[in-house]
C-alpha positions as CSV (number, residue, x, y, z in Angstrom):
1,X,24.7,26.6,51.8
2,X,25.0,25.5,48.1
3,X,26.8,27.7,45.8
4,X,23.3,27.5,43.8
5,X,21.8,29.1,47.3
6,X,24.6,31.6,47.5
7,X,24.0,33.3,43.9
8,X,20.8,33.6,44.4
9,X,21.1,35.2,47.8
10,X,23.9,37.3,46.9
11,X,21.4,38.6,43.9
12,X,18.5,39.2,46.6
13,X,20.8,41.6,48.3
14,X,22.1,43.0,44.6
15,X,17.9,43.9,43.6
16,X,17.9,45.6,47.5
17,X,20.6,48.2,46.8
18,X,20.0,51.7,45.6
19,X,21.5,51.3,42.7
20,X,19.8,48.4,41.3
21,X,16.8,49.8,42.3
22,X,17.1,53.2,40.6
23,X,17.1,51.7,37.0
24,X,14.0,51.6,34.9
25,X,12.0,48.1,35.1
26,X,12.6,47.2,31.5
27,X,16.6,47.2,32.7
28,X,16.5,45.7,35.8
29,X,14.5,42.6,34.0
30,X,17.4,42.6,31.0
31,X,20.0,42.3,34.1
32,X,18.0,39.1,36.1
33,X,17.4,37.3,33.2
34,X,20.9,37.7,31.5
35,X,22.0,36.4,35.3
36,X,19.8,33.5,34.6
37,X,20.7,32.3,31.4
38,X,24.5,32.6,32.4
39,X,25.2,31.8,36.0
40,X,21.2,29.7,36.9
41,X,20.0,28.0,33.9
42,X,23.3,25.8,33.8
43,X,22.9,24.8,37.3
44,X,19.3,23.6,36.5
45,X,17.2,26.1,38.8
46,X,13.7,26.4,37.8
47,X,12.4,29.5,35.5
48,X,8.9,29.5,37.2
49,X,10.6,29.3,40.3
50,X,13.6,32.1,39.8
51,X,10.1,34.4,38.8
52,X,8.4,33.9,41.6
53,X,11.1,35.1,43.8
54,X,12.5,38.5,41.8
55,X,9.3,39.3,40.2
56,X,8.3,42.0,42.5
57,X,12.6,43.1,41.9
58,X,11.7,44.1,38.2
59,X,7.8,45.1,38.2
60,X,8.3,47.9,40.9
61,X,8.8,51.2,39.8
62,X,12.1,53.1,40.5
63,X,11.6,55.7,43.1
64,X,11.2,59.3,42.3
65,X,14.6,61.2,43.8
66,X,15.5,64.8,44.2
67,X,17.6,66.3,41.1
68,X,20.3,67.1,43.4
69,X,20.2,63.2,44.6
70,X,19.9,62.0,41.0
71,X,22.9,63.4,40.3
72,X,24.7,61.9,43.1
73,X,23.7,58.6,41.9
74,X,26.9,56.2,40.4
75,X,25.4,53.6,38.2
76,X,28.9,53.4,36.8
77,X,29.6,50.2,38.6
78,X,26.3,48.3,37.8
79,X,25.9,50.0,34.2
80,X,28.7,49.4,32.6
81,X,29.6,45.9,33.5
82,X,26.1,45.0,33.1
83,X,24.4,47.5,30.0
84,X,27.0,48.4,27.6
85,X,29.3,44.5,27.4
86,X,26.2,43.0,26.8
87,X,27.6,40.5,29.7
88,X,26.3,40.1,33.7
89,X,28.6,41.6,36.4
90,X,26.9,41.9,39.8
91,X,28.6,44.7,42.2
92,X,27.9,43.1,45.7
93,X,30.0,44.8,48.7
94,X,33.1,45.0,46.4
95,X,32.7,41.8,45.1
96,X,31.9,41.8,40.8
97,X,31.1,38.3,39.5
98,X,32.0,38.4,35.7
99,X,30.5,36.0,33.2
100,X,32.9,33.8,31.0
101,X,32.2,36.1,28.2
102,X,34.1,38.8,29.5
103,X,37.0,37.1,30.6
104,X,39.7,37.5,28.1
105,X,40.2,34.1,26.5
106,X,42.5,35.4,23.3
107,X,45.7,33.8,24.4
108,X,44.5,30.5,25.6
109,X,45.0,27.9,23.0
110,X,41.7,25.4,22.3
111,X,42.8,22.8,24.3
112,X,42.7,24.9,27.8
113,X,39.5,26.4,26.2
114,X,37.7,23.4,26.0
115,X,38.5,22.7,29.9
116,X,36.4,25.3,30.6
117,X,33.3,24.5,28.5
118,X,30.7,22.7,29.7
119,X,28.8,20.0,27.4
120,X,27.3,20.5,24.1
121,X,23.6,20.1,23.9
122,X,22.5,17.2,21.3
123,X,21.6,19.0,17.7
124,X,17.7,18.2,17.2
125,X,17.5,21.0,13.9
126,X,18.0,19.3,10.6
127,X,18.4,22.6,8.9
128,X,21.4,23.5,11.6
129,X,22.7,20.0,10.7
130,X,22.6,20.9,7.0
131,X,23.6,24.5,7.7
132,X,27.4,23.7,9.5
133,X,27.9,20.7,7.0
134,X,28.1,23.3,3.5
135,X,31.2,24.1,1.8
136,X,32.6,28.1,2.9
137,X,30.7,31.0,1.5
138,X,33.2,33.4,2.7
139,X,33.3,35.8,6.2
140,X,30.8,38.2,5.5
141,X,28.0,35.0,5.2
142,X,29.7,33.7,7.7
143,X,29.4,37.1,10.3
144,X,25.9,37.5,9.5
145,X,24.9,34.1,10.3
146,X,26.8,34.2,13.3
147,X,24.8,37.2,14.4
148,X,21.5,35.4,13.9
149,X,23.0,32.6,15.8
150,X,23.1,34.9,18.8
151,X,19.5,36.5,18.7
152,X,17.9,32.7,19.6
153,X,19.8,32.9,23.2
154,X,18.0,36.3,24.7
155,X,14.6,34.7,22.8
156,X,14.7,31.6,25.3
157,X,14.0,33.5,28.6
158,X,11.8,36.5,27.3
159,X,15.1,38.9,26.9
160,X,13.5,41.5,24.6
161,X,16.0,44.2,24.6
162,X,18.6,42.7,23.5
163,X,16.6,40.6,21.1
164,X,16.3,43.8,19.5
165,X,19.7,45.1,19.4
166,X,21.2,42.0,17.9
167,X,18.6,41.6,15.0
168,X,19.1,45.1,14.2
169,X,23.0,43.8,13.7
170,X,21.9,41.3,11.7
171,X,20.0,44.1,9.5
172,X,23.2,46.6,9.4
173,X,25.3,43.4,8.3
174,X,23.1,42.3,5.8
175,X,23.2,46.0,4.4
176,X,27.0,46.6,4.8
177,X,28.1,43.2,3.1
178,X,24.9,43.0,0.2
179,X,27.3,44.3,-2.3
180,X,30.5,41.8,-1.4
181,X,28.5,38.7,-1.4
182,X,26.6,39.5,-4.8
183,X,29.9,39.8,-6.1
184,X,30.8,36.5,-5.7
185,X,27.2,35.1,-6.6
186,X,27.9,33.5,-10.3
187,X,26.1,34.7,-13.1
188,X,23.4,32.6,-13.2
189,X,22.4,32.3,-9.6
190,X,22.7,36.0,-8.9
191,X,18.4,36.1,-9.6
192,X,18.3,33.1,-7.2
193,X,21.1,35.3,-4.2
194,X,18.7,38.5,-4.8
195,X,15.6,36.9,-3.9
196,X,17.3,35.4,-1.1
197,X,18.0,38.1,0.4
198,X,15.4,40.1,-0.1
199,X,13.7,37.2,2.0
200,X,16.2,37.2,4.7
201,X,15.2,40.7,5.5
202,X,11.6,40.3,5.2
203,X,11.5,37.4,7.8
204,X,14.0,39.8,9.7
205,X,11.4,42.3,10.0
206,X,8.8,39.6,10.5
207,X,11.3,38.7,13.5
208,X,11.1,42.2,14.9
209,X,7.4,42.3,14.9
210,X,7.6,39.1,16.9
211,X,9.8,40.4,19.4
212,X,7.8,43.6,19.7
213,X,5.1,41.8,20.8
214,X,7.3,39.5,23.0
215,X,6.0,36.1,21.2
216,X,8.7,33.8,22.6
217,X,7.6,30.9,20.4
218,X,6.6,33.2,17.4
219,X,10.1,34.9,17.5
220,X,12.2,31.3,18.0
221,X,10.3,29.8,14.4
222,X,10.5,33.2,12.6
223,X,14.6,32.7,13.2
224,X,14.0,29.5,11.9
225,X,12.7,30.5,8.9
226,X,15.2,33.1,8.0
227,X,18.1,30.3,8.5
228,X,16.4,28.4,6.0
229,X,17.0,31.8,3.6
230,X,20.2,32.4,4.9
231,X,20.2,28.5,3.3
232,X,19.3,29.7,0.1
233,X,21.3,32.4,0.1
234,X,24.6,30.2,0.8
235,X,23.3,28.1,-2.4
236,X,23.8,30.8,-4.9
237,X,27.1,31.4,-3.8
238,X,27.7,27.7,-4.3
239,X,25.5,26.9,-7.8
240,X,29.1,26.4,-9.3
241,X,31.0,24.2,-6.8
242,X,31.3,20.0,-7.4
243,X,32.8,18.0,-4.8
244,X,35.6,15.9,-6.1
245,X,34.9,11.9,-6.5
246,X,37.7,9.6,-7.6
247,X,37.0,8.5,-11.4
248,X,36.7,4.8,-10.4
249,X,32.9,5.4,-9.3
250,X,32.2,8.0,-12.5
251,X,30.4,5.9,-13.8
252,X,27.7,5.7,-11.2
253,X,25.1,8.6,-10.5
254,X,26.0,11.2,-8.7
255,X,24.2,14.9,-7.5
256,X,26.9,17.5,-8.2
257,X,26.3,19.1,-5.3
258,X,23.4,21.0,-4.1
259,X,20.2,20.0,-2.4
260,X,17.2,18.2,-3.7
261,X,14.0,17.3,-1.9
262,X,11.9,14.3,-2.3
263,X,8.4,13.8,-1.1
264,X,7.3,10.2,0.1
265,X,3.7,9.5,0.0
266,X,2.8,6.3,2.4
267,X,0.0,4.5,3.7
268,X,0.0,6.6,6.9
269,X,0.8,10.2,5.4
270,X,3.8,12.0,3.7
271,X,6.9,13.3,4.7
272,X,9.7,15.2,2.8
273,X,13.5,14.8,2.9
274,X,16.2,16.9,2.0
275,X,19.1,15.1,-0.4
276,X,22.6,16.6,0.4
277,X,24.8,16.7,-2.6
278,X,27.7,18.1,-1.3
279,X,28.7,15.9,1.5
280,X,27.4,12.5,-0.5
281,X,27.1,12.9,-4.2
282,X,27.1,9.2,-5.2
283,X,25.1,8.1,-2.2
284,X,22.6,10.9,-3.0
285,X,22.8,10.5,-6.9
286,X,22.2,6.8,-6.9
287,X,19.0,7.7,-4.5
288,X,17.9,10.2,-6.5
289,X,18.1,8.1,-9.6
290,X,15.9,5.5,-7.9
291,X,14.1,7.8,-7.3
292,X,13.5,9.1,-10.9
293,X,13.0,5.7,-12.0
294,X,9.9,5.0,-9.8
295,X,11.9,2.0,-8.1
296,X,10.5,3.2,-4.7
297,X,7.1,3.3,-5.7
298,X,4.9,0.5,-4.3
299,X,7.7,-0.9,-2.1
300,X,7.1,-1.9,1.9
301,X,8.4,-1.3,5.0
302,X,10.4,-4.3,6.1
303,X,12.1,-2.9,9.2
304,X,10.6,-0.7,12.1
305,X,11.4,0.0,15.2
306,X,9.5,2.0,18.1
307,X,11.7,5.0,19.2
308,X,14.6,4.0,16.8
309,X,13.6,3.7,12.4
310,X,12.3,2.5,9.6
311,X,14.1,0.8,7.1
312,X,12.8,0.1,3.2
313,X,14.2,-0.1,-0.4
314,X,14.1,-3.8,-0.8
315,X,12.2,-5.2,-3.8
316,X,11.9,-8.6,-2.4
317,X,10.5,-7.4,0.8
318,X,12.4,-9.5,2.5
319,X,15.4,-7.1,3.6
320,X,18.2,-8.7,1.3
321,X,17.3,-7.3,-1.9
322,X,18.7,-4.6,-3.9
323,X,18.6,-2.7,-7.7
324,X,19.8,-4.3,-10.7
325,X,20.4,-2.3,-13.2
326,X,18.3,-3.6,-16.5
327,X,21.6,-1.9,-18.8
328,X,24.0,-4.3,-17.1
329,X,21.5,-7.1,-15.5
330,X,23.9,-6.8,-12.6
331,X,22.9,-5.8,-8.7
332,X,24.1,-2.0,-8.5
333,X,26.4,-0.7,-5.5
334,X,27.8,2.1,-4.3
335,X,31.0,2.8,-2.1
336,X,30.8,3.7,1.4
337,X,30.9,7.5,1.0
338,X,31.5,9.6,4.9
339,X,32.9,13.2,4.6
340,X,34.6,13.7,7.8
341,X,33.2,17.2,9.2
342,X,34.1,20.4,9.5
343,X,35.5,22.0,12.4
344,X,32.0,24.1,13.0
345,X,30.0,20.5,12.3
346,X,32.5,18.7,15.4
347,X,30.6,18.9,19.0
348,X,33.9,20.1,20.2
349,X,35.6,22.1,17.8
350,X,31.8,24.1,17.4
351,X,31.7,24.9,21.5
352,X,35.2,26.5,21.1
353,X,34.1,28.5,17.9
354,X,31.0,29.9,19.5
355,X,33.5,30.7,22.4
356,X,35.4,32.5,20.9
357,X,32.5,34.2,18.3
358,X,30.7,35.1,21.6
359,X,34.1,36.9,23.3
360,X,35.0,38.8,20.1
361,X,31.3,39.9,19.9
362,X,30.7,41.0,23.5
363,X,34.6,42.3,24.0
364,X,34.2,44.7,20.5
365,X,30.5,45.5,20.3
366,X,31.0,49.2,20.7
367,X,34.3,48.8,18.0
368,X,32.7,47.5,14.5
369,X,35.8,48.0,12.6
370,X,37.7,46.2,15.4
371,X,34.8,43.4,16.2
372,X,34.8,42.8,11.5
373,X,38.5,42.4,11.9
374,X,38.3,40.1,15.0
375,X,35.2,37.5,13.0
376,X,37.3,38.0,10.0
377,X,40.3,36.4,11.9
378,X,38.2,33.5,13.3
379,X,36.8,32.9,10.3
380,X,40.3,32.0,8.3
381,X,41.4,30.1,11.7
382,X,38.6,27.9,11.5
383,X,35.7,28.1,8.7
384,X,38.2,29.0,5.6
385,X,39.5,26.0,3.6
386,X,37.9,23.8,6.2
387,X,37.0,20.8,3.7
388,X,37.6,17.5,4.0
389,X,38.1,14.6,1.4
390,X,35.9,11.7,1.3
391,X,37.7,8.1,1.9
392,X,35.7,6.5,-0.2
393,X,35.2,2.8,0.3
394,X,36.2,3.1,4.2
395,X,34.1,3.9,7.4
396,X,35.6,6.7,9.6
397,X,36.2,7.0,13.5
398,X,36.2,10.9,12.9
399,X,33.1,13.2,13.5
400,X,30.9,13.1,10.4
401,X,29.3,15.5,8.4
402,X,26.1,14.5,8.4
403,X,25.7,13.2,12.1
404,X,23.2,11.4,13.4
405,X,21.4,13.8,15.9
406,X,18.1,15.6,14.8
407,X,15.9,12.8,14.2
408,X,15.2,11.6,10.7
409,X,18.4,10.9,9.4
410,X,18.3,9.0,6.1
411,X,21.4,6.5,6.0
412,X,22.1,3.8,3.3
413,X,21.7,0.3,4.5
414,X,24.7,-2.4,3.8
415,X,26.3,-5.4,5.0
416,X,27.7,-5.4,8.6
417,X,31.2,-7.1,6.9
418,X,30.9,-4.9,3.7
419,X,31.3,-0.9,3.6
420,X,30.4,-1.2,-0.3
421,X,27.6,-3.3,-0.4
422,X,24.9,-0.5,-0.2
423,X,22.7,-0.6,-3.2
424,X,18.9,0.4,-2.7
425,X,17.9,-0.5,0.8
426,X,18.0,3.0,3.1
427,X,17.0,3.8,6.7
428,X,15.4,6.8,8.6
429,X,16.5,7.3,12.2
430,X,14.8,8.9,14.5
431,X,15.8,8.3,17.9
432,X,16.1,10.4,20.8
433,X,18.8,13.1,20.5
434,X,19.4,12.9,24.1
435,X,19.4,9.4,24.3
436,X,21.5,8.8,21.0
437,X,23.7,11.8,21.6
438,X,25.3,14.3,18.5
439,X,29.1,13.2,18.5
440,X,28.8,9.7,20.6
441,X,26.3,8.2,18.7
442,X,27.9,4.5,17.4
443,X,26.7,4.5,14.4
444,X,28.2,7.9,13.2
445,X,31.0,7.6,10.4
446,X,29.5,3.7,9.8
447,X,27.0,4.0,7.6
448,X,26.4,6.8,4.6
449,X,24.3,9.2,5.6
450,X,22.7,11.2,3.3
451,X,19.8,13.8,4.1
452,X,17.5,14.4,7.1
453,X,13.5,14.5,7.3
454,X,12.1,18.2,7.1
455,X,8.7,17.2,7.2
456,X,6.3,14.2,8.1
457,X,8.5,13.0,11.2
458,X,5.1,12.3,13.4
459,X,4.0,10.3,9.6
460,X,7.5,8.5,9.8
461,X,7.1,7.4,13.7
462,X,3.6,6.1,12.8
463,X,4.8,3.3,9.9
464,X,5.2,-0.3,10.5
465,X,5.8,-3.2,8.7
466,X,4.1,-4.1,5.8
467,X,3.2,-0.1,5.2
468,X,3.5,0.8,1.5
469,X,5.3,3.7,0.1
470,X,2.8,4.4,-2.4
471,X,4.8,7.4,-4.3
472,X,8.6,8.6,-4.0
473,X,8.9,11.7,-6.3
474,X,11.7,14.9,-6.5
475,X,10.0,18.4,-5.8
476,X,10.2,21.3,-8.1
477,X,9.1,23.9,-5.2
478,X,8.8,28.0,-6.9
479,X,8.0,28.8,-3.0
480,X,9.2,27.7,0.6
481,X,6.7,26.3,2.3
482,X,6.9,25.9,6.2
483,X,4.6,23.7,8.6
484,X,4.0,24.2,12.7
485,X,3.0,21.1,14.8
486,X,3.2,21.0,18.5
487,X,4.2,17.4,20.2
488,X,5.8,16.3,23.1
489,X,9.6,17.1,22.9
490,X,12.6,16.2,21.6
491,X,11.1,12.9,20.0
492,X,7.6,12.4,21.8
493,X,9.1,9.6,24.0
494,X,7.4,8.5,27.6
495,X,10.7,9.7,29.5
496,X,10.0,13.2,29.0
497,X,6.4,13.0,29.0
498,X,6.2,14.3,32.4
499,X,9.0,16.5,32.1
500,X,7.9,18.6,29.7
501,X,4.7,20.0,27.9
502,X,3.9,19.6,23.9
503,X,6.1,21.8,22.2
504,X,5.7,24.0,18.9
505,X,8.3,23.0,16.1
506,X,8.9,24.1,12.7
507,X,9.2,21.6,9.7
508,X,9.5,22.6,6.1
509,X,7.6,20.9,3.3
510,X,9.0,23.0,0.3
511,X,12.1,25.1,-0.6
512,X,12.6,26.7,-4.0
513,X,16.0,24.9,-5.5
514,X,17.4,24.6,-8.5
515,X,16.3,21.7,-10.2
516,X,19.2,18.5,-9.3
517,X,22.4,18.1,-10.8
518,X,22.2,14.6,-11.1
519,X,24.7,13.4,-13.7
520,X,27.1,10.0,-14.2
521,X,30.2,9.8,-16.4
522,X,33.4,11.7,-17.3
């Protein structure tokens, strides 16, 4: 017998006992499905499957006892391992199987941490992407989008309950730390922080209702959308910081951090991309400034590949061209520009962090004084001054920050010999996430990457040579805008045709920023 066999035979006998069978329906459901996710899911057994064989263990009613029986009853065993830890314990003739998340993992240092860890799955969320690459906006940011993190997890397999009782954290951490992060909001952003979030809790409560009436994929985009505010919120706090760059490329244009979206408007349809500022000022300051100049405008597509990108930017058309700049008459370039990631951002370092966010959180859920001082601790071991230089002019063997990953990465185009020769040429990737995995992908730390595709990547898969970008322009958005599409997942490629039915994603055509800080000089 496989030890896949065993679990579930061992829970067959669990759903028989007394016990098990005395707790309301809505419980005993909570208790299969968190067994699922933890102990089934990773072992690849079937949903439809694991259903079809305890559905008849949750939809039965619990039988009616005598007072003087029900008072016998000990749920102690099953109900506190299993209801108040938030974790699965299954009591089974003396033997209680105990989830990693209750195992007490505060004294062993990363590197026997990571032994235990299995895999990270590839990141196919541009707005996640974006998310762990900003500068630190402080612990209590930090908490509460940890906690928003954790309510995706339960909304996979239809767990309700406790879908509920970690949004309703999120809502009691949002209240508790309003005043704190306001505090720190500079002057002129605070309108910009308030607004923000006032959204976050509206999609919060739009989150509720979705859960309420157990919409799995209505719940999973409305989290979606309230990251993207948590976003917005994380910009306020950030209006006044300007990532360093060494005077020697002043001169060039540069985004002083930030974001900045820019609509492209093709032959085949549009599609919207999100300029980081932060991670590659120059990179995304001479972009935008091409941008501003209409230099795009009317140029083709010279390179595209099925599955894999597009590449344009070139004036001549013939994929060796670049911009000269009509003040010097000289062909403009920029340095190769590659901020080595965060810890959060690293495929490793991020699966020890969410270890150790996901211990803290079970082990002191009852204790919120105890379970703010514990994410408070994390926080300064691993998110707090985490901020890496650029090493401008050099490619890195390090984990980027912007990673190639969710498909539609926008990457600067150069010379295989030459880290500097970038100029106007750019490419969009778009391959397979699971093919082209987050943190082995060769390409990551060689080329300047510098945004990711929101919107339009079904428009982007669709050009070929000889298309036309007709229009590149900067957006000026006074409202987010958000977009649902349903394809074949995670890129619409014939491998996992078969696999998998079309799924419903998310893509966002409009945020509300602040209008660019694109600047060169002193």
């Amino acid at each position: 017998m496989s030890a896949v066999e065993q679990k579930i035979n061992e829970l067959e006998q669990l759903t028989q006992t007394a016990e098990f069978q005395a707790l309301p329906p809505e419980e005993r459901r909570r208790i299969l499905d968190d067994y699922y996710r933890r102990e089934l899911a990773p072992a690849s057994v079937d949903r439809a499957s694991f259903d079809k064989i305890f559905a008849a263990a949750w939809q039965a009613p619990p039988p009616v006892k005598a007072a003087s029986e029900r008072k016998q009853l000990n749920l102690t065993p099953v109900w506190l391992t299993l209801g108040l830890v938030g974790v699965t314990a299954v009591a089974l003739t003396g033997l209680v199987f105990w989830t990693n998340n209750l195992q007490d993992i505060s004294t062993q240092d990363d590197a026997t941490l990571i032994k235990s860890l299995r895999g990270g799955d590839p990141v196919r969320e541009d707005e996640v992407a974006l998310r762990r690459s900003l500068p630190d906006t402080g612990p209590e940011v930090w908490e509460i989008e940890k906690a928003l993190e954790q309510i995706a997890e339960p909304l996979k397999d239809g767990g309700w309950l406790e879908a509920k009782e970690r949004t309703a954290r999120v809502v009691d951490l949002l209240n508790r730390y309003e005043p704190q992060i306001l505090a720190r909001v500079p002057a002129n952003a605070r309108n910009r922080a308030v607004q923000a979030i006032a959204q976050v809790r509206a999609n919060i409560r739009a989150l509720e209702d979705k859960i309420q009436a157990k919409d799995i994929t209505g719940s999973t985009l409305q989290a979606r959308r309230t990251f993207w505010y948590l976003d917005l919120l994380e910009l306020a706090l950030l209006e006044e910081f300007r990532p360093e760059v060494p005077a020697e490329y002043r001169n060039l244009p540069r985004l002083e951090g930030g974001w900045a979206m820019v609509r492209f408007t093709t032959d085949r349809g549009p599609f919207v991309a999100l300029v980081d500022g932060f991670n590659a000022p120059v990179t995304a300051g001479n972009f935008l400034d091409l941008v501003q100049r209409g230099f795009y405008n009317g140029l083709k597509i010279t390179r595209a590949e099925r599955f894999n990108l597009v590449q344009t930017g070139d004036p001549s058309g013939k994929g060796t061209g670049g911009f000269t700049d009509p003040a010097t008459g000289k062909l403009r370039t920029i340095p190769m520009e590659v901020r080595p990631a965060r810890k959060e951002a690293e495929i490793t370092a991020s699966q020890v962090i969410q270890r150790r966010v996901d211990y803290v959180q079970d082990r002191f859920e009852l204790d919120p004084i105890k379970l703010r001082e514990e994410m408070s601790n994390l926080h300064k071991r691993y998110i707090a001054d985490d901020w890496k230089p650029v090493p401008y002019g050099k490619t890195i063997e390090s984990y980027p920050a912007l990673y190639y990953g969710p498909p539609g990465v926008f990457s600067m185009a150069r010379y295989e010999k030459d880290p500097n020769s970038a100029s106007s040429q750019f490419f969009i990737s778009f391959s397979d996430p699971e093919l082209n995995p987050t943190g082995k992908n060769l390409s990551d730390g060689k080329y300047a990457n510098f945004g990711y595709i929101t919107q339009g990547i079904r428009t982007l898969r669709q050009l070929k040579v000889g298309d036309t970008i007709q229009k590149a322009e900067i957006l000026n958005c006074k409202a987010a805008a958000f977009n649902e599409y349903r394809e074949l997942p995670p890129a619409g490629s014939s491998m996992y045709a078969t696999r998998e039915g079309p799924a419903t994603n998310l893509e966002t055509s409009c945020l509300p920023l602040p209008a660019p800080r694109l600047v060169s000089g002193p």
